[in-house]
N, C-alpha and C positions, 0 to 999 in steps of 0.2 A: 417047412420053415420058409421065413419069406424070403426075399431077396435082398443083399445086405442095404440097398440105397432105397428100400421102401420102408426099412425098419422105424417104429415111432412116424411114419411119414401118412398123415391124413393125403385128402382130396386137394385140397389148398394149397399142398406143395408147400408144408411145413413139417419141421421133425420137432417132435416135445422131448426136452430133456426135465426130468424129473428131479430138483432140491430140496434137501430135507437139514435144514437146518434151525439152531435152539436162538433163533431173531428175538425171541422174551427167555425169561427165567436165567435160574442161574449161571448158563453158559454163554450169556446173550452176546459177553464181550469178543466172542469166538464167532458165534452166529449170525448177529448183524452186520459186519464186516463184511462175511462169506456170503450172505445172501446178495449182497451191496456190490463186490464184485462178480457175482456169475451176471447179474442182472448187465452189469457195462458190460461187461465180454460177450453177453447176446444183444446186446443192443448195437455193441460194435461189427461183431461180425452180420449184422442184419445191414446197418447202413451200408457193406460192401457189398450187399446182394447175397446174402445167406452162406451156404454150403450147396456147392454145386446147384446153384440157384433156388435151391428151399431156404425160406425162411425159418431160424429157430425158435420155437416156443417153450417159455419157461414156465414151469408148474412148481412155484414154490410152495410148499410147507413148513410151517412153523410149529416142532415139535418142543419148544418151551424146554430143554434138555432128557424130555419122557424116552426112554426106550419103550413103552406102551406105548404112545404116541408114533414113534417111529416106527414101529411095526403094524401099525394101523394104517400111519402115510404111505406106507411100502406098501404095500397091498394095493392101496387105491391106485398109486401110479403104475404097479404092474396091471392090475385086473380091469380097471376103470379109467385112467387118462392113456394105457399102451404106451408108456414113455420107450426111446430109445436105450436111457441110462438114468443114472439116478447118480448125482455128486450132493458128497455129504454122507451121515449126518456128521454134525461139529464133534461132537465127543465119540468117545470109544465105547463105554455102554452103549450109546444106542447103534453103534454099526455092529459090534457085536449081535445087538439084538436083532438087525435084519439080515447078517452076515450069512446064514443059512438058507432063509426066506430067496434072496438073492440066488446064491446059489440053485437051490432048487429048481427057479424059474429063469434060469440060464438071463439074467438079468443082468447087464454090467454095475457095479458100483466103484465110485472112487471117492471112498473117504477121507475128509479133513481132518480125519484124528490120529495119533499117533501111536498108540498103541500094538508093539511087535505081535501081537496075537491075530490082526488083524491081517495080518498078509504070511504070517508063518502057521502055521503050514498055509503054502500056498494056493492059493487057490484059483478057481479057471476065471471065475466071473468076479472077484473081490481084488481093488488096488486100492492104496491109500497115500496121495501125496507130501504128507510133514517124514519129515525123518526119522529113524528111530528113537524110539525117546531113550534107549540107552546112548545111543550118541550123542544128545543133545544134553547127557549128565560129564559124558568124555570130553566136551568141550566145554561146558561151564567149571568142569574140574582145570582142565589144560588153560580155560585164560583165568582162572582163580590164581594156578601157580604163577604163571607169567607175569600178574599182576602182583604178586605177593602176598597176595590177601589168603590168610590161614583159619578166619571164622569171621560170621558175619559180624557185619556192622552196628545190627538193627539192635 
């Protein structure tokens, strides 16, 4: 195994993180956003002079909402770009779909989707940062009642 501050790290004294987000197709509203911020947050932490003086390198993928696709992209940035991590994919299908993959090759992932299945049972190399989407039905329940609203609008 390498050692942890050469991981993902070429010659150049860069580390590539690996994103796999749905930038087209139907989850675009989810994916372009997220590809939109990893991209400032590496651009940001570049102009301070990287991480411990490596610059980060981003490898985005644009799986269009495919779990085929994601598993495809997964592949490539484990086997072929050596990412350090991989953040994403936007939806739950498709981190589901690399969820194992991941796993297997001791690869960190942190996906943007919400789906309790994805971090229960837990796992060594799978996190996922939205909250649970049972919570997020606990709280549109709790400011429904607060607000008095007892069936939609629409």
């Amino acid at each position: 195994m390498l050692a942890p501050n050469t991981w993902g790290a070429s010659r150049e004294k860069t580390v590539k993180i690996g994103a796999i987000f749905s930038v087209t197709g139907p989850a675009s509203f989810l994916g372009a956003p997220e590809a939109k911020t990893v991209q400032m947050l590496v651009d940001k932490i570049n102009t301070v002079g990287g991480v411990n003086g490596m610059k980060l390198e981003l490898v985005l993928k644009d799986s269009g909402g495919s779990p085929e696709k994601a598993v495809s992209f997964a592949k490539q940035l484990i086997e072929e770009d050596k990412v350090l991590a991989i953040v994403g994919p936007s939806t739950s299908g498709e981190t589901m779909a690399i969820k194992n993959l991941c796993e297997e090759n001791k690869m960190i992932l942190v996906s943007c989707a919400a789906a309790e299945v994805i971090v229960n049972p837990v796992a060594k190399y799978v996190f996922k940062t939205p909250q649970k989407d049972s919570q997020a039905v606990t709280w549109i329940y709790r400011t429904m009642k607060e607000k008095g609203i007892t069936r939609s609008r629409f």
